[in-house]
C-alpha positions as CSV (number, residue, x, y, z in Angstrom):
1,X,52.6,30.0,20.7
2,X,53.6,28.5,17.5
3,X,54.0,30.6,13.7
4,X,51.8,29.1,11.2
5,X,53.5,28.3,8.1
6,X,51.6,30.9,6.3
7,X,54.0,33.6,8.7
8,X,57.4,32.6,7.3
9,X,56.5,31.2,3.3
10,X,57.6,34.9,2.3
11,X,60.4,35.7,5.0
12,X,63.3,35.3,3.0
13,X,61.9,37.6,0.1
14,X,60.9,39.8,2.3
15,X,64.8,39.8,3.8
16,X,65.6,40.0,0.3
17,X,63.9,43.2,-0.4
18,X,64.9,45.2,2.2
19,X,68.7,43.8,2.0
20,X,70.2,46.6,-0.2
21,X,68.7,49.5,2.1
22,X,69.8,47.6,5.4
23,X,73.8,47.1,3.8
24,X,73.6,51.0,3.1
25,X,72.4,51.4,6.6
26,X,75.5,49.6,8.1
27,X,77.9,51.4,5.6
28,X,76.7,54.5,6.8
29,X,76.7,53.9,10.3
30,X,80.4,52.8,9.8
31,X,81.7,55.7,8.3
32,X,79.7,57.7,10.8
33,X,81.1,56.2,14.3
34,X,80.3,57.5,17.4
35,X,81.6,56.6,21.2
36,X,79.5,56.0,24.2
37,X,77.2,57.8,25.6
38,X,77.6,60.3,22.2
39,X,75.7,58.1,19.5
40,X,73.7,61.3,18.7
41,X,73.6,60.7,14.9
42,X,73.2,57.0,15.4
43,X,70.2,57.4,17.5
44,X,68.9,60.4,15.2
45,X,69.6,57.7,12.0
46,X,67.8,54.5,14.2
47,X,64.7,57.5,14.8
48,X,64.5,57.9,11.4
49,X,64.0,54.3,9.9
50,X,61.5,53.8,12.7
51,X,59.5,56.4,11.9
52,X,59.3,55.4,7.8
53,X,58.5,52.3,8.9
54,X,55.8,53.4,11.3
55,X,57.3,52.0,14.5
56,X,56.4,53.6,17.9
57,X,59.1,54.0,19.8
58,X,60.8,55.8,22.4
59,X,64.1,58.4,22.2
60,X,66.5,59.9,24.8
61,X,67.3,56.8,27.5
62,X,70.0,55.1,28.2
63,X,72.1,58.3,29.7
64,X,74.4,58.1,32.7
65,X,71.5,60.2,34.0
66,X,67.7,58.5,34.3
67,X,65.8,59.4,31.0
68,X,68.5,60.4,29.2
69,X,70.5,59.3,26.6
70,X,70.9,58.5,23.0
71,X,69.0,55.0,23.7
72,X,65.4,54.2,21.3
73,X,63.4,51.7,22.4
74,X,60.7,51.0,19.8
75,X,57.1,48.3,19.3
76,X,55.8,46.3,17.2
77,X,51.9,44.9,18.5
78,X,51.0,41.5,17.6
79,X,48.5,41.4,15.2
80,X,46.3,38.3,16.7
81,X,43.7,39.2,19.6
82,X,45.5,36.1,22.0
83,X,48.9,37.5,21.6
84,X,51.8,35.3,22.9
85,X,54.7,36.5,25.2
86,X,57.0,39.7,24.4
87,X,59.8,39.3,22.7
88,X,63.3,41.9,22.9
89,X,65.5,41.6,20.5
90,X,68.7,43.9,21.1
91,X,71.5,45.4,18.8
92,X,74.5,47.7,20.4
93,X,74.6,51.1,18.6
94,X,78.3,52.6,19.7
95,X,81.8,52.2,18.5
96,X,85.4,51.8,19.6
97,X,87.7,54.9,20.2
98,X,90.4,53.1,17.5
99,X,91.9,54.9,14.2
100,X,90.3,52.4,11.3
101,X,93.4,51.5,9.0
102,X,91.7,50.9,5.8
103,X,90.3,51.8,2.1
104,X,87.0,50.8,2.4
105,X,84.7,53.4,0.7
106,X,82.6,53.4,3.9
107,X,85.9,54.0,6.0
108,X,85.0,56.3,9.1
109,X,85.0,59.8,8.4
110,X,85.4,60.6,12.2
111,X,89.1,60.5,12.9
112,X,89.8,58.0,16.0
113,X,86.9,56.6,16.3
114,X,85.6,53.5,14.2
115,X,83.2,50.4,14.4
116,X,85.5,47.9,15.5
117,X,83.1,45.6,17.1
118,X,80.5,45.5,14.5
119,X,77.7,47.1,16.0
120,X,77.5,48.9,13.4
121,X,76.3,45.2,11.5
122,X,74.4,44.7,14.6
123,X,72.2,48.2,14.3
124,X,71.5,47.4,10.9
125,X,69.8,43.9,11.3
126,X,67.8,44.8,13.8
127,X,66.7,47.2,11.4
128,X,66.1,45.0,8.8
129,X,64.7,42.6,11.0
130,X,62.2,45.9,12.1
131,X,61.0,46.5,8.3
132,X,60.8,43.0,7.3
133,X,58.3,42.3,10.8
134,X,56.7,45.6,9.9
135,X,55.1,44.3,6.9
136,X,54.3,41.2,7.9
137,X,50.4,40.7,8.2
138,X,50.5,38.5,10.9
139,X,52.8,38.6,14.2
140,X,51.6,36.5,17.2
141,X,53.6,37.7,19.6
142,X,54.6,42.1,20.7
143,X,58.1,42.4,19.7
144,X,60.2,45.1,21.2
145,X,63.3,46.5,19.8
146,X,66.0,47.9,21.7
147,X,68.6,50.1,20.5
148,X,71.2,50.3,23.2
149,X,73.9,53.0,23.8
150,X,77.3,52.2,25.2
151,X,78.2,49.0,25.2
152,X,81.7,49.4,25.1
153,X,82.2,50.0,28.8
154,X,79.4,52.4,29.8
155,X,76.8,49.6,30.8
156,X,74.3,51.3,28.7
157,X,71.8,48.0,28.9
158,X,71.6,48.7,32.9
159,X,71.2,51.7,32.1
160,X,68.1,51.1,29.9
161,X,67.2,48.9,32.1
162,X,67.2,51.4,34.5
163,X,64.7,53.5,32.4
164,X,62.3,51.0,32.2
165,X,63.2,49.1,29.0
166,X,62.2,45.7,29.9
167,X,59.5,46.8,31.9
168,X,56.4,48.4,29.4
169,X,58.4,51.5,28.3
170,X,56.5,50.7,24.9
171,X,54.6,47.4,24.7
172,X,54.3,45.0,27.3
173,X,57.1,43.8,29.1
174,X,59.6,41.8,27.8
175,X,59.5,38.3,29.1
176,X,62.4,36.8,26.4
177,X,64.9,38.3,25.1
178,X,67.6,37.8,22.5
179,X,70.6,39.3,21.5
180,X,73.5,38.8,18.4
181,X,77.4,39.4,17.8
182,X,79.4,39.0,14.8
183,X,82.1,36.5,15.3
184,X,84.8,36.6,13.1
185,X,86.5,32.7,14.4
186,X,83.3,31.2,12.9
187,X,82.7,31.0,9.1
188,X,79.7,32.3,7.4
189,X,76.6,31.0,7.5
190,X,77.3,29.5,11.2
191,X,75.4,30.6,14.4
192,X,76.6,29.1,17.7
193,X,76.2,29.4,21.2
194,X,76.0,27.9,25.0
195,X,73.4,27.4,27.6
196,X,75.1,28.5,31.2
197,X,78.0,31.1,31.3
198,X,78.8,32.6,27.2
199,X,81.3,35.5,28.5
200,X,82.7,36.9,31.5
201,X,82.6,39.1,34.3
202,X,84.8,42.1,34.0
203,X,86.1,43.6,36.6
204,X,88.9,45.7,36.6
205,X,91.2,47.7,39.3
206,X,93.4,50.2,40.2
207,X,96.6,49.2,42.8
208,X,98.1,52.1,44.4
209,X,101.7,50.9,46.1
210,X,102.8,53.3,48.2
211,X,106.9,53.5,49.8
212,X,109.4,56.4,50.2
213,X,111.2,58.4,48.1
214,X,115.0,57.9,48.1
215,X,118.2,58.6,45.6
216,X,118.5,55.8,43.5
217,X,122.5,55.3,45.0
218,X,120.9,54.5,48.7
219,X,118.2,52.3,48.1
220,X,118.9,51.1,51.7
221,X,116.9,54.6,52.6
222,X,114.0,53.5,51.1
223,X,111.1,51.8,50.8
224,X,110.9,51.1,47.1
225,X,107.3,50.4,45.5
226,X,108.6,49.5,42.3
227,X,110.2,46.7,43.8
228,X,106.9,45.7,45.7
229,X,104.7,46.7,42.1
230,X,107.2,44.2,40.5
231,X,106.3,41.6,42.9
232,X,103.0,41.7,43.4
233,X,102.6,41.2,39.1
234,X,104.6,38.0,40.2
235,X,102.5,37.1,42.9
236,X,99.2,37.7,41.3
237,X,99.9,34.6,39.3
238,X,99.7,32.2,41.4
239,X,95.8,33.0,42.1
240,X,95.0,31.5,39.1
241,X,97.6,28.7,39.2
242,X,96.9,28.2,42.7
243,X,94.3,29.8,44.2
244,X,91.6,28.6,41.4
245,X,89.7,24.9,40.9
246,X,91.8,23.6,37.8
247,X,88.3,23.3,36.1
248,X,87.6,26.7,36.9
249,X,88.6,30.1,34.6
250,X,90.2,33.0,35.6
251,X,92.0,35.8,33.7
252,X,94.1,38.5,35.9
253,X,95.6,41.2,33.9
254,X,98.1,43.7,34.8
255,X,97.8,45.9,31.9
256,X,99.6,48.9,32.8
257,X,102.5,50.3,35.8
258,X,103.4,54.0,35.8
259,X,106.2,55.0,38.6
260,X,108.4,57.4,39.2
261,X,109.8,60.5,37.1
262,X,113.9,60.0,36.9
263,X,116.6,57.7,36.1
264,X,117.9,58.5,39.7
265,X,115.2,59.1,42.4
266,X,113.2,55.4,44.1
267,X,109.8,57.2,43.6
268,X,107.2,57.5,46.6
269,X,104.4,55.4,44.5
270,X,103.7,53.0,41.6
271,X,100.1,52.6,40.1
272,X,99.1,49.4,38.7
273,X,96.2,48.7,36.7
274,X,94.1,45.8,35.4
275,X,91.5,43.4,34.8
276,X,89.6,40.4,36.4
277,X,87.6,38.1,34.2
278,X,85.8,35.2,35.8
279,X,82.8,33.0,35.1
280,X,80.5,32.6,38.7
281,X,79.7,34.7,40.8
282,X,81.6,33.1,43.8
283,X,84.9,32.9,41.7
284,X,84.4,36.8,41.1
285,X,84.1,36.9,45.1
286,X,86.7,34.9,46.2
287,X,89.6,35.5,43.6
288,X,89.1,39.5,44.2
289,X,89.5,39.0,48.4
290,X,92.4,36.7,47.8
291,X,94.0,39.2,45.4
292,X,93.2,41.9,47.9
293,X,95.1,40.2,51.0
294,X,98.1,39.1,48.7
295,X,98.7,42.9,47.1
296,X,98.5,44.0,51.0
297,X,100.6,41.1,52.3
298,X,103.1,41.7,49.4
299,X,103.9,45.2,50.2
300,X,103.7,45.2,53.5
301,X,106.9,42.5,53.4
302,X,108.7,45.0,51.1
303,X,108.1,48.0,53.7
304,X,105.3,49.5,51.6
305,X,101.7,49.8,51.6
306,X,99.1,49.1,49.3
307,X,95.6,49.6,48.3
308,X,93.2,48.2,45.6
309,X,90.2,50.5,44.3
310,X,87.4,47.9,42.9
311,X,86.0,49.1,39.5
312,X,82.8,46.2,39.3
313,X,82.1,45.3,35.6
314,X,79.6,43.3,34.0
315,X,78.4,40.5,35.2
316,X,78.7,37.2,33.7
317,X,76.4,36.3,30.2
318,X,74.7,33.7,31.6
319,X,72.4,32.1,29.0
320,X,69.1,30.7,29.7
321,X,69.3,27.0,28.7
322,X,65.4,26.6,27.7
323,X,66.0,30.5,25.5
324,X,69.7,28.6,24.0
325,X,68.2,25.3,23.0
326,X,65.1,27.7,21.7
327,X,67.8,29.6,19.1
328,X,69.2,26.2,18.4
329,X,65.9,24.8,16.8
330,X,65.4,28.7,14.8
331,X,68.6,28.3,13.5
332,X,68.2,24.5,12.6
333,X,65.4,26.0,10.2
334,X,66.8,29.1,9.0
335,X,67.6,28.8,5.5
336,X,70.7,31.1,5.1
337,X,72.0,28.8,8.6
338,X,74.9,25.8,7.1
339,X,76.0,24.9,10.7
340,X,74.8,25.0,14.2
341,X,77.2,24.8,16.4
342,X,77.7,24.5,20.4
343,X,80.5,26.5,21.7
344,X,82.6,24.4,23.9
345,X,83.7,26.4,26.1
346,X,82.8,30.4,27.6
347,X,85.0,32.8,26.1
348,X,86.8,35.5,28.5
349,X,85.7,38.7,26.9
350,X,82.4,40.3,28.5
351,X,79.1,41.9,27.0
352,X,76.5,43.9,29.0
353,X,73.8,42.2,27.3
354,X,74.2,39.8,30.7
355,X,71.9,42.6,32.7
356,X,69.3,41.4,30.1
357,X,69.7,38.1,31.4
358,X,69.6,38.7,34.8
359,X,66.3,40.0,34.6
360,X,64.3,37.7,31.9
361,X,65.1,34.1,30.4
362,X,67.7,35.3,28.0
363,X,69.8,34.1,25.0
364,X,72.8,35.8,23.4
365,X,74.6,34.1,20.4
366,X,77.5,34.2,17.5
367,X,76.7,34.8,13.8
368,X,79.5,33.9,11.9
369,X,82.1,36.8,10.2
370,X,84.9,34.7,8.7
371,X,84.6,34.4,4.5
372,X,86.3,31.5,4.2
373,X,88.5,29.2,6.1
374,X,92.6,30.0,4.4
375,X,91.5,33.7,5.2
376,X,92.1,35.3,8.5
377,X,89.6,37.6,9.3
378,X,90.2,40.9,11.7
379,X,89.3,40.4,14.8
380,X,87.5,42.4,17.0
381,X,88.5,45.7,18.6
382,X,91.3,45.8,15.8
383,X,91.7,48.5,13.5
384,X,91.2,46.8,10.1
385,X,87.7,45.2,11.3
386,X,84.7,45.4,9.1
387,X,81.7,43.7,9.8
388,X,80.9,41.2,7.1
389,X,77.8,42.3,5.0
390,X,77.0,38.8,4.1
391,X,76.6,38.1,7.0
392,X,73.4,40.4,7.7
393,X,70.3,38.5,6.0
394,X,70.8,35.2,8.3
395,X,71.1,37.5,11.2
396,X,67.9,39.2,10.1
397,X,66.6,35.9,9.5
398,X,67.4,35.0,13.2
399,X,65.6,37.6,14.5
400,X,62.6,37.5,12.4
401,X,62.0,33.7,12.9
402,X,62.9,34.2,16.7
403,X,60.6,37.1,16.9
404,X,57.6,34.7,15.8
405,X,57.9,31.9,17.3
């Protein structure tokens, strides 16, 4: 269904209006930072705004248990009696267990914890986007807003999912559904994205070498797994340098080794750790069995043993190509957009907005962070990150316009 122009002639006023309460909102809920899974002030915050606006909506979801949580789902009804599809829009609601370094008057206030990803900016335009469709007379089409708990590792959108968020929780089901992230390597004033694979799968693992203990001055007595650890962070190279189409991507990590407990003593077992990030699902497949039979076949020729425990991440963000070139022509008539861009090419971090997309046509893109081109902006999951609050009314515009068309 398509907005008459009589829908949008006020939009940007309407952003306008409700742009001071909206930047309080996000300065609030970045000095008030909360983990996964423990966003009960968040949620209690989200709560409140809905219920001011009068949104229906629904509370507690989104737990590690079913219908539990700090997750709030909340509706908007169309207001025409031949309403077109539902739409979900999505914003993350928890932060980063990182100590902010900063003087911001908004700094956090809870000590190792901060907003380092900007869903903090992300919370906030949804809620703007929320009061500025609120008092619009006429919406064609149900909107749905999701507030979604743990992002940051805790798969809290599968979770929702899980508790029925796409599926009539509140409203009708969502048949489309849209998602944002600040992005601090494009300017302001810039939304881009990709049809196909956006982000990665994320994976990760836990290697446990195992050999025997010896003194450190007759090695010949043991079987040492430091040596075999050592070699099999060598080894794992060569899957992506050999084991992976050229025009493929893969990322394997080996982010941390803890062994042994003296300067003197070969130790019984070394621990590895790390991370696999790929972009199909038959990569994902076939690099984890090939890394499986080389960490085996690597000990084993060093007189140890190993094992691999499989820790399966998200999946990949795989956009819907109709959905991206759909944001492409919003954002081609947003007025706060300067540039449209097309990302060239999937970036290796991962986002559980891809269980969203797995289920319904999907789009998740980048609103640009960066002030100005000669100045670095922090990036993400650093401790001097602060989502950019000029950022907010084009992101609000985003999901207005993409809310009614």
């Amino acid at each position: 269904m398509t907005t008459t122009p009589t829908d949008l002639t006020n939009l940007n006023d309407l952003i306008s209006g409700a742009l001071d309460d909206t930047v309080a909102i996000r300065r609030d809920l970045h000095a008030h930072p909360e983990i996964k899974f423990k966003e009960t002030r968040t949620s209690k915050i989200i709560q409140q705004h809905l219920t001011d606006m009068g949104i229906d909506f629904k509370a507690d979801i989104g737990g590690k248990e079913p219908n539990t949580g700090t997750g709030v789902v909340a509706h908007l009804p169309a207001t025409t009696s031949n309403p077109g599809p539902c739409i979900g829009l999505r914003a993350d609601i928890d932060a980063l267990p990182i100590t902010e370094i900063s003087d911001l008057p908004h700094k956090s206030t809870n000590q190792g914890t901060m907003h380092a990803c900007g869903h903090d900016g992300h919370t906030a335009i949804l809620l703007g986007a929320a009061k500025v469709l609120s008092s619009m007379e006429h919406r064609p089409n149900p909107i749905t807003f999701v507030f979604q708990p743990a992002e940051e590792g805790g798969a809290g959108a599968e979770k929702l999912i899980r508790d029925g968020a796409l599926d009539g929780l509140i409203g009708p089901p969502i048949t489309k559904m849209f998602g944002l992230h600040g992005w601090p390597d494009e300017p302001l004033g810039t939304i881009s994205t990709r049809p196909g694979p956006l982000l990665a799968a994320t994976d990760t693992f836990t290697i446990t070498v195992q050999g025997t203990q010896a003194h450190a001055a007759y090695p010949h007595l043991a079987n040492d797994p430091i040596v075999a650890a050592a070699q099999i962070v060598t080894s794992a190279q060569s899957i992506v340098s050999r084991s992976t189409k050229p025009t493929d991507s893969v990322v394997l990590s080996i982010t941390t080794i803890h062994s042994g407990t003296a300067f003197n003593v070969i130790p019984t077992a070394a621990i590895l750790q790390g991370t696999l990030r790929t972009l199909s699902d038959t990569t994902r497949s076939d690099t984890k069995a090939r890394f499986t039979k080389l960490i085996e076949s690597t000990a084993a020729a060093l007189g140890c043993s190993a094992s691999i425990e499989w820790f399966p991440g998200y999946p990949v963000t795989q956009n819907d190509p109709s959905q991206t070139e759909h944001v492409f022509e919003i954002a081609r008539t947003a007025g706060g957009c300067d540039e449209v861009k097309l990302v060239e090419e999937p970036t290796l971090g991962g986002e559980d907005f891809s269980f969203y997309a797995q289920k319904v046509p999907s789009c998740f893109f980048f609103l640009g962070l960066a002030k100005d081109d000669s100045t670095p902006f922090p990036g993400l999951h650093t401790p001097s990150f602060d989502f950019n609050d000029q950022s907010i009314p084009l992101g609000v515009e985003m999901m207005c316009r993409l809310a009614l068309s």
